[in-house]
C-alpha positions in Angstrom: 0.0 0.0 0.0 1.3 3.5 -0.9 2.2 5.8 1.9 -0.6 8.6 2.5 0.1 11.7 1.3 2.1 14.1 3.2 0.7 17.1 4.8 2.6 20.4 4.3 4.6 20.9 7.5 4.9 24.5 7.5 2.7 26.0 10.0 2.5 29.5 8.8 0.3 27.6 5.8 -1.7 25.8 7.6 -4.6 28.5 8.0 -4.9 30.2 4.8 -7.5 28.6 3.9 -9.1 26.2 1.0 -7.8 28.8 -2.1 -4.1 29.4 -0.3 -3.8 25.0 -0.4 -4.8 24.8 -3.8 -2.7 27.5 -5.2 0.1 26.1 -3.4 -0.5 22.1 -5.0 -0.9 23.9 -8.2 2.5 25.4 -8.3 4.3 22.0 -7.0 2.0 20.6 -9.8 3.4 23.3 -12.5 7.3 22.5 -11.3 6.7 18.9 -11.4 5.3 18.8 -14.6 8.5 21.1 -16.0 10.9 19.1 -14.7 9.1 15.7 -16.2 9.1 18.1 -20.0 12.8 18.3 -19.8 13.6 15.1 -18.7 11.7 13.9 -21.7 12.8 16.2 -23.9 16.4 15.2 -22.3 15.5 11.2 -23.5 14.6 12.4 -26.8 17.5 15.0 -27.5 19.7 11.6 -26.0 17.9 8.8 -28.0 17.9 10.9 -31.7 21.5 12.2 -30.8 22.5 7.9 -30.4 20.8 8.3 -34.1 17.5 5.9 -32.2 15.6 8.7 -34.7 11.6 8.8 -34.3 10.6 5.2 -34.1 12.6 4.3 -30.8 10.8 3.2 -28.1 12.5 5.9 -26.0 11.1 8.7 -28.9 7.3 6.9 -28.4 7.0 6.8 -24.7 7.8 10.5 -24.5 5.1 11.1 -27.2 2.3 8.7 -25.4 3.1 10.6 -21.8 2.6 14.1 -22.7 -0.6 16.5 -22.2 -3.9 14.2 -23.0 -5.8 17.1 -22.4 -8.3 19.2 -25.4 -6.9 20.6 -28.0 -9.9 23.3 -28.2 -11.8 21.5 -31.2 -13.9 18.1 -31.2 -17.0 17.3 -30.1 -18.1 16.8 -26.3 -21.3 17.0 -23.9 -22.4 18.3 -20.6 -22.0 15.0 -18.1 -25.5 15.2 -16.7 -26.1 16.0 -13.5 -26.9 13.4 -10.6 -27.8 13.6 -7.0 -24.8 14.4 -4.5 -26.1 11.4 -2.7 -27.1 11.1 1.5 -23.0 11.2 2.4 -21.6 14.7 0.8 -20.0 16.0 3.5 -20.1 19.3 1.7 -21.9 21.4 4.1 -25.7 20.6 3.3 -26.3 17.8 5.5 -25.8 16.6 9.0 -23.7 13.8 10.4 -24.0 12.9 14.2 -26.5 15.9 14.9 -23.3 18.5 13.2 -23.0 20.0 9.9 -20.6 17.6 7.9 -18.4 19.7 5.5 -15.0 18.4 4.6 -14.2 21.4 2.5 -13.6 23.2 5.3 -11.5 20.8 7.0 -7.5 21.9 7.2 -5.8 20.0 4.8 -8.6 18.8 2.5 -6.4 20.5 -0.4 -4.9 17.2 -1.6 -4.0 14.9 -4.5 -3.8 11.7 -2.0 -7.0 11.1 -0.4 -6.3 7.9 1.1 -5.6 9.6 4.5 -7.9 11.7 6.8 -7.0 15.5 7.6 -7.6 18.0 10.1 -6.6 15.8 13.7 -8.1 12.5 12.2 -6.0 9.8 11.8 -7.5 6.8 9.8 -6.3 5.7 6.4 -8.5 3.8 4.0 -6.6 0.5 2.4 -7.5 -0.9 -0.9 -6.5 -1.5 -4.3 -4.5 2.0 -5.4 -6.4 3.3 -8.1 -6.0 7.1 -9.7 -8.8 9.3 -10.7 -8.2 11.2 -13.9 -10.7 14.2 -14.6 -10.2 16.2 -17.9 -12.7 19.3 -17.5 -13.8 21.0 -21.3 -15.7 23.4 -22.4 -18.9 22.2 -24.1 -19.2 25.9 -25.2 -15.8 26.7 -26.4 -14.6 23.7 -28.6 -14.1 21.3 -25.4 -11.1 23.9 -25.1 -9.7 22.8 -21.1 -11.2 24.6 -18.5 -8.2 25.5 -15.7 -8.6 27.0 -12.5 -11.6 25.4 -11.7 -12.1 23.4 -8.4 -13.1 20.2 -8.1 -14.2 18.5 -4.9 -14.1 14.2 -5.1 -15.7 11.8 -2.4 -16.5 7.9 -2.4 -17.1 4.8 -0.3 -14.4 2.7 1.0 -13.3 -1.2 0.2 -15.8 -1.7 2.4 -18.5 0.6 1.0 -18.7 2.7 4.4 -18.2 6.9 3.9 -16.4 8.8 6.2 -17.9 10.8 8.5 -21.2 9.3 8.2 -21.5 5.3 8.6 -20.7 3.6 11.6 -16.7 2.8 12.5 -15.7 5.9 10.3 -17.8 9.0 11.5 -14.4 10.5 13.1 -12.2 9.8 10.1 -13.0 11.9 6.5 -10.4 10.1 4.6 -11.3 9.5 0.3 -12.2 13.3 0.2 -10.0 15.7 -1.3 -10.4 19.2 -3.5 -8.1 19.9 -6.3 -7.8 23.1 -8.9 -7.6 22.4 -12.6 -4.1 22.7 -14.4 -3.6 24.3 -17.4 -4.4 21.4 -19.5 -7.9 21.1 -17.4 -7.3 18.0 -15.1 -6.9 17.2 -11.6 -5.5 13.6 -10.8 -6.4 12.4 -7.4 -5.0 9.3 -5.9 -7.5 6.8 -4.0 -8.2 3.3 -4.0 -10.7 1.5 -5.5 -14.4 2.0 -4.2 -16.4 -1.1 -2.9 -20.2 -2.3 -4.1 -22.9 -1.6 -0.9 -26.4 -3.0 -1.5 -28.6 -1.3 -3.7 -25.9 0.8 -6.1 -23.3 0.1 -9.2 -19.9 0.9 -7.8 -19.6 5.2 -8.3 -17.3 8.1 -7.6 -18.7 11.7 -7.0 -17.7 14.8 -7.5 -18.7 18.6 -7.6 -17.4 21.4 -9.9 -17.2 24.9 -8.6 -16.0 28.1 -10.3 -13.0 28.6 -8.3 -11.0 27.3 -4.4 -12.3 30.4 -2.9 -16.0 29.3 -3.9 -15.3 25.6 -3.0 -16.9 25.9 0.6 -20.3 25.0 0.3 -22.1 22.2 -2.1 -24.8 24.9 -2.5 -22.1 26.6 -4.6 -21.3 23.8 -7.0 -21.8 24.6 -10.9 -22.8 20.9 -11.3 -23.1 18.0 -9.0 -22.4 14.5 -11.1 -20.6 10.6 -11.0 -18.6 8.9 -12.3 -19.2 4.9 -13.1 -16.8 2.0 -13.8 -16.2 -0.6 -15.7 -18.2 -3.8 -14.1 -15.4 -6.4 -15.2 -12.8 -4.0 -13.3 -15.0 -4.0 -10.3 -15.7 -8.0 -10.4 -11.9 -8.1 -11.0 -10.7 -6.5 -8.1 -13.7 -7.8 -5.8 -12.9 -11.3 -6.2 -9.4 -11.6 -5.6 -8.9 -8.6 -2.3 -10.3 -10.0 0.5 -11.1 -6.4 1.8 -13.7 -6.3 -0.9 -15.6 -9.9 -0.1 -18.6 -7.9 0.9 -18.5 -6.3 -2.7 -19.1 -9.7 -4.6 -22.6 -10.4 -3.8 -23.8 -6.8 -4.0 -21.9 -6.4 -7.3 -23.4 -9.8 -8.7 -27.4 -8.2 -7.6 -27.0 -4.7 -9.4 -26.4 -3.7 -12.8 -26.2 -0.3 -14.9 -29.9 -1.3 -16.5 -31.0 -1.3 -12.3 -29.3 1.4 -11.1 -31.2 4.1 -9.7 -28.4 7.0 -10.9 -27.0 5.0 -14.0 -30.3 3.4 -15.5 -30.4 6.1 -18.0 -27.4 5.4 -19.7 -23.8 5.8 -18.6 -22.2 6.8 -21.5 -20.7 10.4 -20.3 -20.1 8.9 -17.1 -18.2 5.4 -17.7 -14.5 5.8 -17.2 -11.8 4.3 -19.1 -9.9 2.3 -16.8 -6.3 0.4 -17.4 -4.0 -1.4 -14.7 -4.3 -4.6 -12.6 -5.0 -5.5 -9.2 -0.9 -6.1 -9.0 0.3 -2.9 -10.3 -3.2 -0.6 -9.6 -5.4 0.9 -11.4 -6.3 4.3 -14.0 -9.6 5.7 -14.3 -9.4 8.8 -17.0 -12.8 10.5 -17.6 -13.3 13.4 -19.5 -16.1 15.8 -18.1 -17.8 18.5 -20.1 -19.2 22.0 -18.4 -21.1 24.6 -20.3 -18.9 27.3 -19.1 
């Protein structure tokens, strides 16, 4: 299992505030991605200079791990909007007689989500699996959106959510907020969610205009999920014992029974690659009429 993602030590950060944590992953984000350009750039210079010329394998894994976001022409569509669900924990419900709002917890600013924030201490195991959201412009060619925030929740391996079921009200782990780069994603790294009765396995997330708006779910620009593949699911299910409880409930439910997904899935369904071994890579392109 991956080690839990580090929270920034430096105390004269840690009060800021929501926006002051975002713009502060954004710019790591920004220098890491630099540094990965020139080292690829590096390989390539290297590999052509060794006369390996455009067909080397070096040449085509620089090509295949560059930007995959728009290039501002194509065609895409607004990912409809779905129900936030009875476990937010954005502010407009209760848990345990309090209002439950995790994006105004310190620390909730965070690529890793596996670990909770803000005093708690629990850390949610499973199968490591990264969530990939490309943000577009159904207005504006699909061009990427950047800058906005987006706010992602689901259950654990065992299909329980923090801060609301019982054994996990104290922790709020497998939340996290994120700003969109540049290129209009945010990548956040989880594990894979587990199957409770009654719903296909599901991620959800909220869009807001900006960090400094991303304090309230009453403020999101659209509320939506994201489904996955049912053979991944099954997959990981049946061979991770923390999942056992995820076998039956994912053998009684099915997109065509779903109460969110019934209606088609076809904005929704991510594209997911990896193995139980190595983990997993859900990518899913969302579309906002901005």
């Amino acid at each position: 299992m991956p080690a839990p993602a580090q929270i920034d030590p430096t105390p004269d950060d840690h009060d800021l505030g929501l926006a002051a944590d975002l713009a502060r992953l954004h710019e790591q984000a920004l220098a890491r991605r630099g540094a990965l350009r020139w080292l690829l750039g590096a390989g390539v210079a290297s590999v052509v200079g060794c006369g390996g010329g455009g067909t080397s394998s070096a040449a085509s894994t620089s090509t295949s791990t560059g930007s995959t976001g728009s290039t501002g022409s194509g065609t895409c569509s607004v990912i409809p909007s779905e129900t936030g669900g009875p476990y937010p924990g954005d502010g407009t419900n209760t848990a345990n007689g309090a209002i439950a709002n995790a994006l105004t917890l310190s620390g909730i600013a965070r690529s890793d989500i596996r670990a909770s924030v803000g005093g708690a201490s629990g850390v949610a195991t499973g199968v490591p699996l990264q969530v990939v959201i490309e943000l577009v412009n159904t207005n504006g060619a699909c061009a990427d959106l950047a800058g906005y925030a987006v706010y992602l929740w689901h259950c654990d391996s065992q299909g329980r959510y923090s801060m609301y079921s019982s054994g996990v009200t104290a922790e709020n782990y497998l939340r996290g907020v994120q700003s969109t780069a540049s290129d209009g994603t945010v990548s956040f790294q989880t594990v894979v969610p587990g199957c409770y009765s009654g719903r296909m396995p599901h991620i959800h997330f909220e869009i807001y205009r900006s960090a400094t708006s991303a304090t309230s779910g009453g403020n999101a620009l659209r509320t939506s999920q994201i489904a996955l593949p049912t053979e991944v699911c099954s997959t990981v299910y049946n061979n991770v014992a923390a999942y056992s409880a995820s076998v039956n409930n994912l053998a009684a439910i099915s997109f065509a029974t779903d109460n969110v997904f019934s209606d088609g899935v076809t904005l929704q369904l991510a594209t997911v690659t990896g193995s139980v071994s190595a983990g997993y890579v859900a990518r899913l392109q969302v579309g906002l009429a901005a």
